[in-house]
C-alpha positions in Angstrom: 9.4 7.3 -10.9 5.8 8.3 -11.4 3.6 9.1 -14.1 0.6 11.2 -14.3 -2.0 11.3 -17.0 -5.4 12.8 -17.1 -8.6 10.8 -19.2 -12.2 11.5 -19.3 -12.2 13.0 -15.6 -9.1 10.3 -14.3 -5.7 11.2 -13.2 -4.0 7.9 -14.0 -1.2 7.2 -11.6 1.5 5.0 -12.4 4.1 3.3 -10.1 7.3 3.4 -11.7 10.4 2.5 -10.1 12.2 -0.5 -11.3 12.6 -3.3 -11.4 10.6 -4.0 -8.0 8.5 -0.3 -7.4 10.4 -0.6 -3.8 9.3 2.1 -2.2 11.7 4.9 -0.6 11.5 8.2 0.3 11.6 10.1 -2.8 9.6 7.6 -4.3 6.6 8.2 -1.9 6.9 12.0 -2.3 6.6 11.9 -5.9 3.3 9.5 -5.4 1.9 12.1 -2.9 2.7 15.0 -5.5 1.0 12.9 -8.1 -2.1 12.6 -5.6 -2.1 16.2 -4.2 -2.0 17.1 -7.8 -4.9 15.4 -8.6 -7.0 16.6 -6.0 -6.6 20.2 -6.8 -7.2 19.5 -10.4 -10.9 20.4 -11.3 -11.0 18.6 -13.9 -9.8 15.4 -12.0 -12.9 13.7 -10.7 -11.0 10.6 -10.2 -7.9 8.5 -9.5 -6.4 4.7 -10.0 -2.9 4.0 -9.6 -1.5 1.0 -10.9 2.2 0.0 -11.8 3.9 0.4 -15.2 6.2 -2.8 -14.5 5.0 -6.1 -15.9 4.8 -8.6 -12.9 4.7 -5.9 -9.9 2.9 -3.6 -8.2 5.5 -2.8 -5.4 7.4 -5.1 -3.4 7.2 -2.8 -0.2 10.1 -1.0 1.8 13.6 -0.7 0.1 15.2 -3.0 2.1 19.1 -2.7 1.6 18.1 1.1 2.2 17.2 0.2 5.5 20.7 -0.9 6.3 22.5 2.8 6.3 19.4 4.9 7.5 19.5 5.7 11.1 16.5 5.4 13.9 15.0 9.0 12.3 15.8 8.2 8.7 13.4 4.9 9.4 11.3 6.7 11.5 10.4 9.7 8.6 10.3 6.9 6.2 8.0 4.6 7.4 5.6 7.7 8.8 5.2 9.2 5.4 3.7 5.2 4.1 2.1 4.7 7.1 0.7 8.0 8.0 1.3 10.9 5.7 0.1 9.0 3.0 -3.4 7.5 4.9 -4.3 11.4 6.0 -3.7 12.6 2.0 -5.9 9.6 0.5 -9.1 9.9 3.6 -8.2 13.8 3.1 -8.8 13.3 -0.9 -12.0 14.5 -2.1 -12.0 12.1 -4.9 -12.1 8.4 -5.0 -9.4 6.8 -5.7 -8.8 2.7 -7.2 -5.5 0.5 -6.9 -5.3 -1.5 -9.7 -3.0 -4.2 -8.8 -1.0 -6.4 -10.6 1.3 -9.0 -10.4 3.5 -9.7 -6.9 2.4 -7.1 -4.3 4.4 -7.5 -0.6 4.1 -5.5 2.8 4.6 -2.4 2.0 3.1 -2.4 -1.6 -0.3 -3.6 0.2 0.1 -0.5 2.4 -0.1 1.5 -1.1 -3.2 -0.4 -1.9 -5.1 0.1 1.3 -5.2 3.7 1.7 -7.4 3.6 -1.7 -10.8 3.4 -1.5 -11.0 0.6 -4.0 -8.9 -2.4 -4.9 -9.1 -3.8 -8.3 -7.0 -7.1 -8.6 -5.6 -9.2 -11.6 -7.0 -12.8 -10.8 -3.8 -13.9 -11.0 -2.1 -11.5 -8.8 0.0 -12.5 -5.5 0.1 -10.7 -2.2 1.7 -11.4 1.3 3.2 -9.5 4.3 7.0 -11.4 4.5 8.4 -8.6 6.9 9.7 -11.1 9.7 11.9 -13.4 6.8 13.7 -9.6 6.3 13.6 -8.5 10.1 10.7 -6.1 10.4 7.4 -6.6 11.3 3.7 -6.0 9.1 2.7 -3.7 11.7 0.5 -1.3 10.0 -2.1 -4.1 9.0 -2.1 -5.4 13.0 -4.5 -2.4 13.2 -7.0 -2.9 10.0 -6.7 -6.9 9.0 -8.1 -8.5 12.0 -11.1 -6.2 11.5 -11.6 -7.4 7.9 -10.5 -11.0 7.6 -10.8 -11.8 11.4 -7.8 -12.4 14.6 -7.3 -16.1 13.4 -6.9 -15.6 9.9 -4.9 -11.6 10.4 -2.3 -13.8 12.4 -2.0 -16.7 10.0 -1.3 -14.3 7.3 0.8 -11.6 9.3 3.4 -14.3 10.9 3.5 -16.9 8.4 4.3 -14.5 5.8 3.0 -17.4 2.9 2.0 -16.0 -0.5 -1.8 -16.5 -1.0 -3.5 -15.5 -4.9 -5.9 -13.0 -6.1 -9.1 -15.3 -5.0 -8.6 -16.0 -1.4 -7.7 -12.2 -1.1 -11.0 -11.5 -2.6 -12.8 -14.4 -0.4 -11.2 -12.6 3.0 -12.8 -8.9 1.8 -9.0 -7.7 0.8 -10.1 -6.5 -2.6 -13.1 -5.2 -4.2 -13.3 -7.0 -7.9 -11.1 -9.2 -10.1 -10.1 -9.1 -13.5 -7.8 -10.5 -16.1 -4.6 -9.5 -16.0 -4.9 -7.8 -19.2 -8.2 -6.1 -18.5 -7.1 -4.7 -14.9 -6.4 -1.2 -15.9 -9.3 -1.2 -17.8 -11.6 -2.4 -14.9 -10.3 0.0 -12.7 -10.7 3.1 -15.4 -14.5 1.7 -15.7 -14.8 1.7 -11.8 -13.5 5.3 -12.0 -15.4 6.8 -14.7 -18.8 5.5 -12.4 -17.7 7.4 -9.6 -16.0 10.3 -11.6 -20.0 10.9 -12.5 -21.0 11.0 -9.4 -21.8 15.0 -7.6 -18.2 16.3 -6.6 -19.6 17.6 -3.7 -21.8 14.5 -2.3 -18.5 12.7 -3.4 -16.3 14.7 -0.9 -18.9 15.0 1.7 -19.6 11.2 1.5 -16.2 10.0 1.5 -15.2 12.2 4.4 -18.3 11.1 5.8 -17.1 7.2 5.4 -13.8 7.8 6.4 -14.4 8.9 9.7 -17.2 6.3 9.9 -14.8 3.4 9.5 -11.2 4.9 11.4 -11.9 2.3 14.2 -8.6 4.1 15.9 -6.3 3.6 12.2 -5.1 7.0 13.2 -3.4 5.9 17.0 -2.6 2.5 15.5 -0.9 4.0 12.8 1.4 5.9 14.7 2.2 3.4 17.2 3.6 1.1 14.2 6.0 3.6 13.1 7.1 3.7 16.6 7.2 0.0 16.7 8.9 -0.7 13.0 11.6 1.8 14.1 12.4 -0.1 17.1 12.3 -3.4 15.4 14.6 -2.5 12.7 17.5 -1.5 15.2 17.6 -4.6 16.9 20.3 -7.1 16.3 17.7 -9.5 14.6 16.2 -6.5 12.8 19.7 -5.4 11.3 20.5 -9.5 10.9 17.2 -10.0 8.9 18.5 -6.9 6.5 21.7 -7.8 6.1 20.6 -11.7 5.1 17.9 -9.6 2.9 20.7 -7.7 1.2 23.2 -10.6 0.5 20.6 -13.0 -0.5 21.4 -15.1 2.5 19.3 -17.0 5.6 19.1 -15.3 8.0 20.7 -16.3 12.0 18.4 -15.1 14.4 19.4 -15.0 17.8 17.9 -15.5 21.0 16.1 -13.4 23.3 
């Protein structure tokens, strides 16, 4: 479900659940072993994660999981992507670089932004379609609008439309771009720079930036996990799953 490889001073983590990398519970444990692995390691210096499935990096939340998992089951789900996950990577003493590739959704971008760096394929895809399958984006209400601005946060949060590799890089969502086939590369260049950097200005500096730039991530954080759980009992919330799951259009009701 994960790999875990160690090069020239990089623990190379790769996201391996097919066909989609959707993530669920056990899936984000074994990527948070992987990274609290890696930060233990003294020989690690520094870490990418990228996806071993051609066309993917992660298509978010398991969806049809959602269907059977009571309010907590959501709940401890969407905390440990949300939260857990965000304290382990600004709680990392090492850099660490998404290399992305191929279709990246909701969820999957949540992966993505709680690494330090985001290295992109130029002809990757990304978008945040949580309200076609009746959830809501609502971890990126709290960091988007900061980067890309209210007008354009909204247009991308409730349209849910696909947008490519090069307006993500012209909005400040990722740091370089790269061919496809020269991603993983990039992203092992990026990390052998930093790798050579002092550990301990490294560590200092990061924890340093972290806290410079939480802009209230850490109350934001939590009140989407409150507000996913809710959403996803609600009769459009379980409507927009079931659709999901039977490849359907969904009903929506009315308030």
């Amino acid at each position: 479900m994960i790999g875990y490889e160690v090069k020239d001073g990089v623990a190379e983590i790769l996201l391996n659940n097919p066909p989609v990398n959707a993530i669920t519970m056990t899936f984000l444990d074994a990527l948070m072993e992987a990274l609290r692995r890696a930060d233990t390691d003294p020989e690690v210096r520094a870490v990418t994660i990228a996806s071993a499935l051609p066309g993917r990096f992660s298509a978010g939340l398991d969806i049809p999981a959602f269907l059977s998992n009571a309010p907590e089951q959501v709940h401890a789900v969407v905390n440990k992507l949300y939260v857990q996950l965000h304290e382990l990577q600004s709680n990392l003493g090492k850099p660490t670089i998404a290399a992305v590739t191929g279709a990246v959704r909701g969820g999957g971008i949540s992966i993505a932004i709680t690494c330090d760096m985001i290295v992109a394929a130029d002809d990757a895809t990304f978008g945040y379609p949580e309200m076609e399958v009746g959830l809501l984006p609502a971890i990126h209400y709290t960091h988007l609008p900061r980067i890309v601005g209210r007008y354009r946060a909204f247009d991308l949060l409730f349209t849910g439309r696909t947008f490519d590799a090069r307006e993500a890089m012209g909005l400040g969502l990722v740091s370089r771009l790269a061919p496809q086939a020269r991603v993983a590369e990039e992203a092992r260049t990026v990390a052998r720079v930093l790798a050579a950097k002092s550990p301990t200005l490294m560590r200092m500096g990061k924890r340093g930036f972290t806290r410079a730039i939480d802009n209230g991530y850490r109350q934001g954080a939590g009140s989407a996990v409150d507000l996913i759980t809710a959403v996803s009992m609600t009769r459009d919330g379980r409507e927009g799953l079931q659709a999901f799951a039977e490849k359907r259009k969904p009903a929506w009701g009315a308030d």
